[in-house]
GULUMVEX-600515 format. One line per field, with one value per residue (C-alpha): residue in one letter; x, y, z. Coordinates in Angstrom, 3 decimals, padded with zeros to 6 digits, m for minus. Example, Ala and Ser with C-alpha at 12.3 -4.5 7.8 and 13.67 -1.06 7.14 Angstrom:
<nodes>
resn [a; s];
xx [012.300; 013.670];
yy [m004.500; m001.060];
zz [007.800; 007.140];
</nodes>
This chain:
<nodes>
resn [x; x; x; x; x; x; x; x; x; x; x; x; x; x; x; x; x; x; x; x; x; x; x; x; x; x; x; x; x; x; x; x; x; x; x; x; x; x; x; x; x; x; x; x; x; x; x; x; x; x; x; x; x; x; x; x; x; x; x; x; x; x; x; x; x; x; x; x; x; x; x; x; x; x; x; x; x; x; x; x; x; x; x; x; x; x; x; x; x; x; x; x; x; x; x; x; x; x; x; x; x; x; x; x; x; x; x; x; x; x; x; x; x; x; x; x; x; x; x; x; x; x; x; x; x; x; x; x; x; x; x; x; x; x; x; x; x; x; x; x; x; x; x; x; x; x; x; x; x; x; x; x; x; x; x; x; x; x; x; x; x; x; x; x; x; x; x; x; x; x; x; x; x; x; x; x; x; x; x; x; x; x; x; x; x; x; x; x; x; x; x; x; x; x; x; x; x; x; x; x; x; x; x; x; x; x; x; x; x; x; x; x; x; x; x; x; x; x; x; x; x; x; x; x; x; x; x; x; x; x; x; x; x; x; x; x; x; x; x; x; x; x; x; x; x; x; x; x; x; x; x; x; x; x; x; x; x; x; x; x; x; x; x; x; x; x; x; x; x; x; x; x; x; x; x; x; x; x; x; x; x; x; x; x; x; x; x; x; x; x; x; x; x; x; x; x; x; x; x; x; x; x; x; x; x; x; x; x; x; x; x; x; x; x; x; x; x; x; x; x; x; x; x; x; x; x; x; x; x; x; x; x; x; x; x; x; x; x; x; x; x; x; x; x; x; x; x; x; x; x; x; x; x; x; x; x; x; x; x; x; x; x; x; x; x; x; x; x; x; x; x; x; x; x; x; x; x; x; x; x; x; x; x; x; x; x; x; x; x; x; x; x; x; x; x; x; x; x; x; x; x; x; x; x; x; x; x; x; x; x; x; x; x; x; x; x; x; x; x; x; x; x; x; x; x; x; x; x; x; x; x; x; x; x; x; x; x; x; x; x; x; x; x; x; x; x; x; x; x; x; x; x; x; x; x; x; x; x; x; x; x; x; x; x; x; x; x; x; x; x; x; x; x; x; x; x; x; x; x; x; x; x; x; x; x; x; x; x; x; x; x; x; x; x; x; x; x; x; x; x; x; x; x; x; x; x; x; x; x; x; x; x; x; x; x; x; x; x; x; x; x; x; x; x; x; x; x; x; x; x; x; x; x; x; x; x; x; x; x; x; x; x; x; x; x; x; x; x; x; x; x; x; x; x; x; x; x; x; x; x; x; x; x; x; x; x; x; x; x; x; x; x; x; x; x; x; x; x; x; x; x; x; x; x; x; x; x; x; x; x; x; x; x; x; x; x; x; x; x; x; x; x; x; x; x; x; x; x];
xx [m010.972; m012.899; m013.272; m010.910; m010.212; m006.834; m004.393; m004.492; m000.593; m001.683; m004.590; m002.402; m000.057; m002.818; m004.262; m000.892; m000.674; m003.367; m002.353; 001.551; 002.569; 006.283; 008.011; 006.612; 002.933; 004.001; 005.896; 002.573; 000.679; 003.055; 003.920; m000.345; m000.137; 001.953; 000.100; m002.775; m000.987; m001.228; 002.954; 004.860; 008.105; 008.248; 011.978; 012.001; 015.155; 015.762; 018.205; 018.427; 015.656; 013.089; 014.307; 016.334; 015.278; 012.083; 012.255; 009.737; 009.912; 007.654; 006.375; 002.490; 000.865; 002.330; 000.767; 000.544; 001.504; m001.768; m002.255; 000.958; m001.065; m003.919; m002.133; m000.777; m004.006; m006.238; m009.079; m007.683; m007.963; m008.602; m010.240; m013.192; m014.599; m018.280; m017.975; m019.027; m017.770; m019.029; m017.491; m014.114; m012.233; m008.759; m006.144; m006.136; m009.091; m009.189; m006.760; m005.094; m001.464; 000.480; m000.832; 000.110; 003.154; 004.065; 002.853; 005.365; 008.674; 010.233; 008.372; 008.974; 006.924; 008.429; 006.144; 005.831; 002.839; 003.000; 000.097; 001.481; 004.686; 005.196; 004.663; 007.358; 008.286; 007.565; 008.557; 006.828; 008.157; 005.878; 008.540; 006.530; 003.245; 004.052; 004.157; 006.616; 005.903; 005.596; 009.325; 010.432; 012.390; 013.981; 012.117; 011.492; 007.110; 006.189; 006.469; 009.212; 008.385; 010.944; 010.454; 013.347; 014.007; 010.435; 009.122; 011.218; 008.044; 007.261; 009.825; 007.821; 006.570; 010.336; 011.095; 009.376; 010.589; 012.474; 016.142; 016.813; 017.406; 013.297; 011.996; 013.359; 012.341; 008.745; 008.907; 010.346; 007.186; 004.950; 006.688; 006.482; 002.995; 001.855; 004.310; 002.460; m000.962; 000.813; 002.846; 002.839; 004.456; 008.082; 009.927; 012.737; 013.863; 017.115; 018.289; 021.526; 022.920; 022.471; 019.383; 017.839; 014.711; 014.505; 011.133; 011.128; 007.518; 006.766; 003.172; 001.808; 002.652; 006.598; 005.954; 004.809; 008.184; 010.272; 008.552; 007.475; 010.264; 010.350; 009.369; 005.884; 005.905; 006.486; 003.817; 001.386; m002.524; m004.376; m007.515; m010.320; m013.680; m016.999; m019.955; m023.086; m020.440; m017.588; m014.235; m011.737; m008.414; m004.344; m002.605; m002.312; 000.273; m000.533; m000.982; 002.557; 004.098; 003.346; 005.050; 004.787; 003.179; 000.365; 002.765; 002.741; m000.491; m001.405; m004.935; m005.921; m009.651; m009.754; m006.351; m005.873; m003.382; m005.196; m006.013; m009.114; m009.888; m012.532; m010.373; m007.666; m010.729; m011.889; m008.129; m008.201; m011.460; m010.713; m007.619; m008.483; m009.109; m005.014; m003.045; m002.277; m003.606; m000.379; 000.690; m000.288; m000.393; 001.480; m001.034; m001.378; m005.200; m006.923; m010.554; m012.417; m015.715; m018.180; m017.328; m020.590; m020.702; m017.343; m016.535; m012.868; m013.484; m012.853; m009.501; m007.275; m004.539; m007.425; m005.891; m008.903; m012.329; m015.725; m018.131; m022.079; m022.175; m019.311; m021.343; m020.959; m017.373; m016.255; m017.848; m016.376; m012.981; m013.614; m015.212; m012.727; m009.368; m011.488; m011.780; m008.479; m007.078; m009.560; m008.062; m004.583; m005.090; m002.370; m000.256; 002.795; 005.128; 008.158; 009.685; 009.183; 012.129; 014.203; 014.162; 014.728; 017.783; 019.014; 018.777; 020.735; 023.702; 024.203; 027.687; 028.616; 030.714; 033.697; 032.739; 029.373; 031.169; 032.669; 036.340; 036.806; 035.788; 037.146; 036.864; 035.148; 037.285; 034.087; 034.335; 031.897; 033.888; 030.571; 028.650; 025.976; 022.235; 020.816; 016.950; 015.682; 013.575; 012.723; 011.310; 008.112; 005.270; 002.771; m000.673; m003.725; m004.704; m001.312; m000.106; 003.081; 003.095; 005.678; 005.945; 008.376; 008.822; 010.969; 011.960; 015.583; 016.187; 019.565; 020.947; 022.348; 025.679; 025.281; 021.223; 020.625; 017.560; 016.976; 013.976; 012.924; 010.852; 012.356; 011.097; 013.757; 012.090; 009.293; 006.337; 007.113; 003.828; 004.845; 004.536; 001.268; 001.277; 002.053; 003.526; 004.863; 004.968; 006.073; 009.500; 009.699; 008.328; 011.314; 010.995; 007.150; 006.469; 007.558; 006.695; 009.282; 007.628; 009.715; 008.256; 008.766; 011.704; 012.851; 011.237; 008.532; 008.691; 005.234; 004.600; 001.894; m000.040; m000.310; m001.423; m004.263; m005.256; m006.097; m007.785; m010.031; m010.513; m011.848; m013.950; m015.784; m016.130; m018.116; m020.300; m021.134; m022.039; m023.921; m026.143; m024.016; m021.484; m022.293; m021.913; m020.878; m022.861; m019.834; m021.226; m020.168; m020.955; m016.921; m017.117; m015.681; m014.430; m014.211; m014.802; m018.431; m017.905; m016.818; m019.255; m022.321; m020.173; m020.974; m023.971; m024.995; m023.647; m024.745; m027.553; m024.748; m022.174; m024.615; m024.579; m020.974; m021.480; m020.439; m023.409; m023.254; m025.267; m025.127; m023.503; m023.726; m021.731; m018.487; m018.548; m020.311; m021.147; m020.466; m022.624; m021.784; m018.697; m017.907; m017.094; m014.752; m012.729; m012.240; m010.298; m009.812; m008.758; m012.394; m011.352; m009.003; m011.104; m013.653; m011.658; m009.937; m013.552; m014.566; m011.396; m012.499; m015.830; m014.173; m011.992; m014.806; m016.874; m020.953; m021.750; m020.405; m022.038; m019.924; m021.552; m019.724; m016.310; m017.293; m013.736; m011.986; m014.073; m013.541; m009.981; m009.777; m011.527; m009.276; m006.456; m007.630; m008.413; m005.630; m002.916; m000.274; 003.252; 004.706; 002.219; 003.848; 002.145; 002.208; 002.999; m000.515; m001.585; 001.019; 000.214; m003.576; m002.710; m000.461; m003.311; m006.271; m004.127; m003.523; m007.265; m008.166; m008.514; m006.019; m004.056; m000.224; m000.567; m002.184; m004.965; m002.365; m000.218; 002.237; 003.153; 001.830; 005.189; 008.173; 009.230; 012.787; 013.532; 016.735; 018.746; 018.398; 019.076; 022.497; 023.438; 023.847; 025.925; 027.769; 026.890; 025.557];
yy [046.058; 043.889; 040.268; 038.542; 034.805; 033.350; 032.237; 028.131; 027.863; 029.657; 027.967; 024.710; 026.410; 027.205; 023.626; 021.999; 024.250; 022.101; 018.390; 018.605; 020.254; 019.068; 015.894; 013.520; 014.504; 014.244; 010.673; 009.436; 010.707; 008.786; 005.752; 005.287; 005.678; 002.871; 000.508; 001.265; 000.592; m003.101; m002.478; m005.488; m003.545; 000.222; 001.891; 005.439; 007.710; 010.520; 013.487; 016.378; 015.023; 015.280; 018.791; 018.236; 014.412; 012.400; 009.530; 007.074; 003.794; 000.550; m002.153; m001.685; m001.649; 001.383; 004.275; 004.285; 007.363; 008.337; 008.395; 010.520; 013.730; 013.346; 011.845; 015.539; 017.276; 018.342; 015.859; 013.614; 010.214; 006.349; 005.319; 006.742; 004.381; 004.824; 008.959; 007.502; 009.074; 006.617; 003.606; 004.609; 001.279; 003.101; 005.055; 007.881; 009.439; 012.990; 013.197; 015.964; 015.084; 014.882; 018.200; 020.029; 018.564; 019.832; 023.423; 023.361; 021.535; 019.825; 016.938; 013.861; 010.797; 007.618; 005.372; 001.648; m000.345; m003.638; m005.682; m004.447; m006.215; m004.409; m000.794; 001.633; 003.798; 007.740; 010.570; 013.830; 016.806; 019.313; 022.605; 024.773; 023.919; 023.984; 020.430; 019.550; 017.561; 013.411; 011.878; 008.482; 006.686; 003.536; 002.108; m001.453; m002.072; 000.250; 004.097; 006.253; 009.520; 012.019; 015.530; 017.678; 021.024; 020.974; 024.090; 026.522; 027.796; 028.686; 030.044; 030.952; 026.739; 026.087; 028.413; 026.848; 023.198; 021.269; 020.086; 017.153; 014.854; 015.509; 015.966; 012.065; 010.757; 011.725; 010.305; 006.868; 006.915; 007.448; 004.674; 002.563; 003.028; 002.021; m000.904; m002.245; m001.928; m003.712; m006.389; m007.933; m005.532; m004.780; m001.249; 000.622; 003.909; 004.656; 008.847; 010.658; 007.146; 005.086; 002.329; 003.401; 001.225; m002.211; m004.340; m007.420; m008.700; m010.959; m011.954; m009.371; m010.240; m010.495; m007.097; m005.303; m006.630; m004.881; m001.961; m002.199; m004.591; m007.689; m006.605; m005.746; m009.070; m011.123; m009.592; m008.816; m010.062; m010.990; m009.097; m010.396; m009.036; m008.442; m006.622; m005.993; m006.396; m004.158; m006.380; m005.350; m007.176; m006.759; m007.007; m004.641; m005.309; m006.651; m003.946; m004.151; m003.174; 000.370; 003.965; 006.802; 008.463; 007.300; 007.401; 003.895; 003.784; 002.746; 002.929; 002.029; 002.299; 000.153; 000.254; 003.539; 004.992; 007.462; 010.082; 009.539; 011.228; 008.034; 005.411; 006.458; 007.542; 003.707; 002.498; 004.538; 002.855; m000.255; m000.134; 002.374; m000.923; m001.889; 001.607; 004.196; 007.773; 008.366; 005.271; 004.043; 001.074; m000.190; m001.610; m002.036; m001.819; m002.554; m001.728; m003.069; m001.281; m001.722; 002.094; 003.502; 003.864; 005.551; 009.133; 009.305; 012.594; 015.170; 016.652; 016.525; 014.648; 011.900; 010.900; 011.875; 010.065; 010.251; 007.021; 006.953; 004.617; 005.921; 004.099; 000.605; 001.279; 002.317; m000.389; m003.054; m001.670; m001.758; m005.270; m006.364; m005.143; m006.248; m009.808; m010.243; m009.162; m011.172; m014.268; m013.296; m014.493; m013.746; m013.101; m010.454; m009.044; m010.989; m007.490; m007.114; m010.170; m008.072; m005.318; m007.498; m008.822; m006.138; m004.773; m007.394; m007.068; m003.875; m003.739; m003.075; m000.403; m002.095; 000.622; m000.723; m004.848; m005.445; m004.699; m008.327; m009.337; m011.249; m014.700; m017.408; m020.171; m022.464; m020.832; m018.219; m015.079; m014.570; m017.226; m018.142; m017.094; m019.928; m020.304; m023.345; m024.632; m027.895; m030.513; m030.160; m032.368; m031.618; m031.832; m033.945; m030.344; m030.100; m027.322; m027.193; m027.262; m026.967; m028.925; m026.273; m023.152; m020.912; m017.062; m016.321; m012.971; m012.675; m009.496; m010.403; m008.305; m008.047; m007.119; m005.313; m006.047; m008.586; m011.526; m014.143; m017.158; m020.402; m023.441; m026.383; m028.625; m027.123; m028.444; m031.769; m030.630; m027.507; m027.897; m028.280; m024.318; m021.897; m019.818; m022.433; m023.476; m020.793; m021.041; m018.376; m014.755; m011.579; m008.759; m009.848; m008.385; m010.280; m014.130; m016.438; m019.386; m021.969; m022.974; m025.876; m024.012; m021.191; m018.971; m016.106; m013.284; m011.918; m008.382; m009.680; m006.425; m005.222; m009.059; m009.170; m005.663; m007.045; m010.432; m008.299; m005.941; m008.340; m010.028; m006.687; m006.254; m009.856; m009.048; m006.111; m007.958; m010.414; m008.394; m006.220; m006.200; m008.244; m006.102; m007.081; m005.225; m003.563; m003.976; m000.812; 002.145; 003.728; 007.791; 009.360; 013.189; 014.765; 019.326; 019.688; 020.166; 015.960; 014.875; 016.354; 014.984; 012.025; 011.727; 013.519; 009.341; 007.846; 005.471; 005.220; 003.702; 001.223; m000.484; m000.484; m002.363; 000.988; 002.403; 005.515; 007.618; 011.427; 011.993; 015.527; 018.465; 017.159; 013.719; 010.673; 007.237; 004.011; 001.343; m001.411; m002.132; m004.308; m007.672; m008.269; m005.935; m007.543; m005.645; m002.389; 001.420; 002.499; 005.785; 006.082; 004.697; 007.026; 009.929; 008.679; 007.998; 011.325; 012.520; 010.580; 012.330; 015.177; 014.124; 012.637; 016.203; 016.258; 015.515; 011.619; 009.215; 006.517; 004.160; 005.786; 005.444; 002.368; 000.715; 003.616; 003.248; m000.422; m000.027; 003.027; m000.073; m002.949; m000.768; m000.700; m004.710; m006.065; m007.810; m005.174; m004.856; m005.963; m008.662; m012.173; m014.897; m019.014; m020.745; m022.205; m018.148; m017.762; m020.905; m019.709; m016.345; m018.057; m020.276; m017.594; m015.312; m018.577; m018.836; m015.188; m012.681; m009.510; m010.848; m010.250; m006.515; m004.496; m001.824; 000.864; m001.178; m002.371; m006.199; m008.043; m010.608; m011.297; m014.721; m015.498; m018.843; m021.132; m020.172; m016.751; m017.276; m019.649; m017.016; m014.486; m016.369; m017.281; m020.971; m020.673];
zz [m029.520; m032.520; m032.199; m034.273; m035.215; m033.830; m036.273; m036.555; m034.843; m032.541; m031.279; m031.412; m029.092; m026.423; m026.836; m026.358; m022.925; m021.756; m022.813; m023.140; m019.730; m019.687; m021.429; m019.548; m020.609; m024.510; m023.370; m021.991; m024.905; m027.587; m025.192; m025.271; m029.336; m029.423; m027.250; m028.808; m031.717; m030.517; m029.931; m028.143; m027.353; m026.798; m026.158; m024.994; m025.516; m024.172; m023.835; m021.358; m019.548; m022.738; m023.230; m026.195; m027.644; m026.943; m029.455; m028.925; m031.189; m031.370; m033.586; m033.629; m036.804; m038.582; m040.447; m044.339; m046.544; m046.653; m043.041; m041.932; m043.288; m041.258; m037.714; m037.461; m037.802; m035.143; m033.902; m036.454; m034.729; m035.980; m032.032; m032.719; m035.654; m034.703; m033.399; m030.077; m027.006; m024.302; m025.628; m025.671; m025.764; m026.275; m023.909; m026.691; m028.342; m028.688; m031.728; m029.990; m028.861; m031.976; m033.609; m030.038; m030.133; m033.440; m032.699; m029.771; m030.574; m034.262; m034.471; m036.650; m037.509; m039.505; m039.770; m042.113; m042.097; m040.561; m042.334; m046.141; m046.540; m049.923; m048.544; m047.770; m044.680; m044.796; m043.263; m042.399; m039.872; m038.150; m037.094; m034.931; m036.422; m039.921; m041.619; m044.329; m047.178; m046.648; m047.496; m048.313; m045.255; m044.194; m041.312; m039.785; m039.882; m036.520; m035.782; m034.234; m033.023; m032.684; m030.435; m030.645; m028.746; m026.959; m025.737; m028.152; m029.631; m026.287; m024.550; m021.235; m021.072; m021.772; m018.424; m016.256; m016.396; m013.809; m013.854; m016.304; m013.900; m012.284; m015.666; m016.508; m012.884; m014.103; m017.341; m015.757; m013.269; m016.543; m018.891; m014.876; m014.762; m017.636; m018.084; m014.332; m016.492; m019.906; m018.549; m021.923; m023.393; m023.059; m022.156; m022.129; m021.043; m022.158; m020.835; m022.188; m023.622; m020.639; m019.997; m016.648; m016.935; m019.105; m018.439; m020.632; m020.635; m017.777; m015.671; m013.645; m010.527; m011.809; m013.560; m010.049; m008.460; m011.083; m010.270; m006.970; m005.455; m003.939; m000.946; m002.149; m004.150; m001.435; 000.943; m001.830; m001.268; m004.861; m005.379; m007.381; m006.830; m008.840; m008.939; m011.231; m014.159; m012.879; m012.122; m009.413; m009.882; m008.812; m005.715; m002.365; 000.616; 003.910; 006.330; 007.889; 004.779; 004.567; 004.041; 004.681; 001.904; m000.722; m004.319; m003.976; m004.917; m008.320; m010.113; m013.202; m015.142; m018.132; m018.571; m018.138; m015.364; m013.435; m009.695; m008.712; m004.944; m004.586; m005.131; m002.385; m000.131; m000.590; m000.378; 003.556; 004.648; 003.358; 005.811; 008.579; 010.843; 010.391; 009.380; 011.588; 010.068; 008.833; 007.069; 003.595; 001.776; m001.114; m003.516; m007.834; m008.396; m011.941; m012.558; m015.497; m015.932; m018.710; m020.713; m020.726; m016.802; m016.667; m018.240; m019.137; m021.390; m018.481; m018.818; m021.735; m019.955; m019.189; m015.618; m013.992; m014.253; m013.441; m012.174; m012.743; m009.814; m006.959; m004.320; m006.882; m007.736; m003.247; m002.099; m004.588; m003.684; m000.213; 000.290; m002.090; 000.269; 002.983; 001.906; 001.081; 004.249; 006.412; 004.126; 005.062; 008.637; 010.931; 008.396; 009.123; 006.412; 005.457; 005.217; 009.621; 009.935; 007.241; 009.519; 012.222; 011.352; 009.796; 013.407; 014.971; 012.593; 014.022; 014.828; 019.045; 019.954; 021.504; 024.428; 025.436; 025.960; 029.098; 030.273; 030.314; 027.268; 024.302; 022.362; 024.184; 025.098; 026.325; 029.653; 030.932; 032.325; 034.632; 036.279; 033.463; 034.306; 035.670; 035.399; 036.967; 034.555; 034.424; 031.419; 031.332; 029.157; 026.251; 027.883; 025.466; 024.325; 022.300; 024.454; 026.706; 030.414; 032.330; 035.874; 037.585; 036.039; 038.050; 037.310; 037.672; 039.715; 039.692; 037.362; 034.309; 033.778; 030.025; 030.353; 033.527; 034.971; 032.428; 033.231; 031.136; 032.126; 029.915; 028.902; 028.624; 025.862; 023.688; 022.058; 020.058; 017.933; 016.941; 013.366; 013.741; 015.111; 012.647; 015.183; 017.350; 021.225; 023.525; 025.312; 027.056; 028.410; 027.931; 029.868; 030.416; 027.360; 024.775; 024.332; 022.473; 020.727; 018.984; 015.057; 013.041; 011.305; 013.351; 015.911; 016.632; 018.861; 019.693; 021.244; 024.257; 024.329; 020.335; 019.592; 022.650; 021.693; 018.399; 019.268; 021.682; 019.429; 016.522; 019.435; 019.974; 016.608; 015.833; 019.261; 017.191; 014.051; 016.427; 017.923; 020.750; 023.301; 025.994; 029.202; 032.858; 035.679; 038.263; 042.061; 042.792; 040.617; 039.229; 039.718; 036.832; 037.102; 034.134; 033.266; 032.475; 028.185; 028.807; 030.770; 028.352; 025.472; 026.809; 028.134; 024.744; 023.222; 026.298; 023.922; 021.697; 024.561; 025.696; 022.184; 022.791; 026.043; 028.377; 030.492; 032.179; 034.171; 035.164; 038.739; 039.449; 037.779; 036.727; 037.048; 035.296; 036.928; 035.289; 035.464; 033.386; 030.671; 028.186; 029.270; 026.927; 028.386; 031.978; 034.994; 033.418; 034.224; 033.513; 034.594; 032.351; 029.734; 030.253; 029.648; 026.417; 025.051; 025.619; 024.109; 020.850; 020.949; 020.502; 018.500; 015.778; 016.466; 017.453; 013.874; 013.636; 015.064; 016.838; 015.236; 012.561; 013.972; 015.663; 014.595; 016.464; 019.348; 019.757; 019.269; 022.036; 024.460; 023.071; 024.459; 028.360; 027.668; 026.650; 028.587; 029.368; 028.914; 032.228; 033.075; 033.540; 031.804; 032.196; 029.868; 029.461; 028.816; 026.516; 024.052; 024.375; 023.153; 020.240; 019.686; 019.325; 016.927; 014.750; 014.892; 014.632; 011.397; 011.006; 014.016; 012.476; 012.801; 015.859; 015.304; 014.413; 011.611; 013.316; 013.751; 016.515; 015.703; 013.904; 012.590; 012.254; 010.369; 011.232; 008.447; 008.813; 012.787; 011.631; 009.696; 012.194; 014.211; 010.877; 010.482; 006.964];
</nodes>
């Protein structure tokens, strides 16, 4: 067949394939117009999900009569004042969006100048890709964009779309996104005559909480980080407040909402030390980079980007995550009480009380548990000791089983602890520490894994793990692909303060282990190591995975579930995660404690 040149609507038809996609793509691209517009409020309407109406209306700076021609041409743009394609300092650029628009729906611009008080509105209409003539209107100084019946010139585009109810869910998390990126601006999103989304303007932090919640506003770390001229600000949630997916992640470039694979592969390293692989952080995330380092010209939707410097721009995010988490201390989500209490107003079945039950009348219907403790004193140190501290053995018939040590009177200093003076050990698991206003609950285990864990961690920075010589080598048997897994990291292991030697076919002998660590299943050690050989594959060193590592031996180090403490242990261990980095969440995400505060304790039992 002979070569032949496309007619123009056509060619606008193929081009608006690739940057309008479905309403929320032509949304984005008009919803940018206006900001760039310099637009303070921005109202979105739609009908049918963007099907039938898109009308998008603001008060930016207008077009003039002589400008409505042009704004509906291909590469027609005013963002490009010097034709320079590295400085873009705009969200649009490419002078392609309102042309493809046109070529696919009836499209219709009003626009009024706002800097020429004496000008008029006009009107011009683009059906299917043919343009009317410019029209005299009545309009306020700002544009209003109308799209009506998008997609008919395309009938197989039109096909393909989603129900009206999806299609508007993805133009709310567009007009979302860019609102968390523009919190001076305000926006609205009004679909099929009813407001689904109003954002007056508000500071940024206030912005991310309409969006985001409270939740994430109440847990959320600032981030503010340099480097060689690139700027790294917004906020990310403490480790404990995570879900289960990564869409509540949010990047922006210069403004610009956008994917980028590096960014979320920084985002994971930066909290691989605190998440468990499947959990993800909620975090807003703005990146101000000087434009000629960054390409934003890749696709026609521009969500995706490209950095000179990736190294620069993952290690800025990184150390800057980093940093803000070490300054978050032992810090826990606010959300974990939430839960917590949520939790306790569970109602009982009436079939799990007892037969005898009903209101109390001040009398116990069983003899009370009685558990012998005794007043005890606050030593020089600040901590509590008590002078008799008894363990009651006798069952409980509401908690079978049941043990708790107690402490009668707790620490008069506690407000000097943020999490408090311990009372008492449940289930010799769980310590209970009384605060200046309430209580904490700590989980023994998950917050000594941690505190050994970040001890490990600084021998490494130091210099190594100091190691502790056993008197008698430990015989580890293990199948023969383990063993020379491990001898094949046996230089490796000793920089992690484990040395071990060959012992035959089958079997490795340990010599020394990491101090740190104290009476341990090395056994059992041993085999989960090699498990995590295996698990990182020949090619990675462990030096590598050296947080995974250390976490595998924090495990076997810690105190265990089941292990009665004093009360002298039990303020030390309050005391060291007060003192200690990362401490409010164990090496897996999950918190070490939860904090209850009175009120929320009286209001249980209905006080308040």
């Amino acid at each position: 067949m002979q070569i032949r040149q496309l007619p123009e609507t056509l060619i606008n038809q193929i081009a608006a394939g690739e940057v309008i996609e479905r309403p929320a793509a032509a949304v984005k691209e008009l919803v940018e117009n206006a900001i760039d517009a310099g637009a303070s409020k921005i109202e979105v309407v739609i009908r049918e999900g963007g099907a039938s109406l898109i009308a998008v209306s603001d008060d930016g700076i207008g077009m003039s009569v002589e400008e409505l021609p042009l704004a509906v041409e291909r590469h027609a743009t005013s963002k490009l004042p010097d034709n320079d394609l590295v400085n873009i300092a705009s969200l649009g650029f490419r002078g392609e969006a309102l042309p493809s628009i046109g070529a696919v729906s009836r499209l219709t611009i009003t626009s009024r100048p706002r800097k020429d008080v004496a000008a008029d509105a006009a009107s011009i209409t683009v059906d299917g890709g043919k343009k009317s003539k410019i029209s005299p209107a009545a309009h306020a100084p700002g544009t209003k964009v109308e799209i009506r019946d998008l997609f008919y010139a395309t009938p197989a585009r039109l096909k393909f779309l989603k129900s009206p109810r999806t299609e508007a869910q993805n133009i709310r998390d567009v007009i979302e996104r860019l609102a968390m990126a523009y919190p001076d601006i305000s926006f609205k999103l009004v679909h099929d005559e009813k407001s689904v989304l109003d954002l007056p303007s508000a500071p940024r932090l206030e912005r991310l909480q309409q969006i985001m919640g409270r939740d994430f506003a109440e847990n959320a770390l600032q981030i503010n980080a340099e480097r060689d001229g690139i700027k790294l600000t917004g906020y990310a949630a403490l480790p404990t407040l995570n879900r289960g997916t990564n869409q509540y992640q949010y990047f922006f470039v210069n403004g610009r909402p956008v994917r980028d694979k590096l960014m979320v592969g920084a985002v994971r390293g930066a909290y691989m030390d605190f998440l468990a692989y499947d959990r993800h952080p909620m975090l807003c995330l703005f990146l101000d980079i000087p434009a000629g380092l960054v390409d934003v010209n890749v696709h026609p939707a521009k969500a995706e980007v490209r950095f000179q410097d990736s190294a620069l721009v993952r290690g800025l995010l990184v150390g800057g995550l980093k940093h803000a988490i070490a300054e978050a201390g032992h810090r826990a989500s606010t959300s974990v009480a939430g839960q917590t209490l949520q939790a306790f107003q569970t109602p009982i079945s009436q079939q799990h009380l007892p037969l005898n039950s009903g209101p109390w009348n001040g009398e116990y219907r069983h003899s009370p548990p009685s558990y012998g403790a005794t007043r005890g004193v606050a030593d020089s140190g600040g901590y509590y000791a008590a002078s008799n501290l008894a363990l009651d053995t006798r069952p409980d018939p509401f908690a079978p089983g049941a043990r708790a040590y107690v402490q009668e009177t707790p620490l008069q200093d506690n407000d000097v602890f943020p999490l408090g003076a311990a009372c008492a050990q449940l289930h010799e698991t769980y310590i209970v520490a009384q605060t200046a206003d309430g209580l904490v609950l700590v989980d023994q285990h998950a917050a000594h894994e941690r505190l050994v864990y970040e001890k490990m961690k600084q021998a490494m920075a130091d210099g190594g793990i100091a190691r502790q010589s056993l008197l008698m080598p430990e015989i580890v048997e293990l199948d023969e692909p383990s063993v020379e897994r491990l001898l094949s990291r046996k230089n490796e292991l000793e920089e992690l303060g484990l040395s071990i030697e060959s012992f035959g076919p089958g079997a490795v002998a340990v010599q020394e282990v990491p101090s740190l660590l104290g009476i341990t299943d090395i056994r059992l050690l041993v085999r989960d190591l090699a498990d995590d050989i295996v698990t990182y594959g020949q090619t990675v060193s462990l030096k590598e995975k050296l947080e995974e590592v250390c976490s595998t031996m924090a495990c076997h180090g810690s105190v265990r579930a089941g292990r009665r403490l004093t009360p002298e242990e039990m303020n030390a261990l309050l005391r060291q995660m007060e003192k200690t980095p990362h401490s409010g969440q164990c090496n897996h995400g999950r918190p070490t404690y939860v904090e209850l505060k009175l009120h929320d304790i009286e209001k249980l039992f209905g006080r308040k």
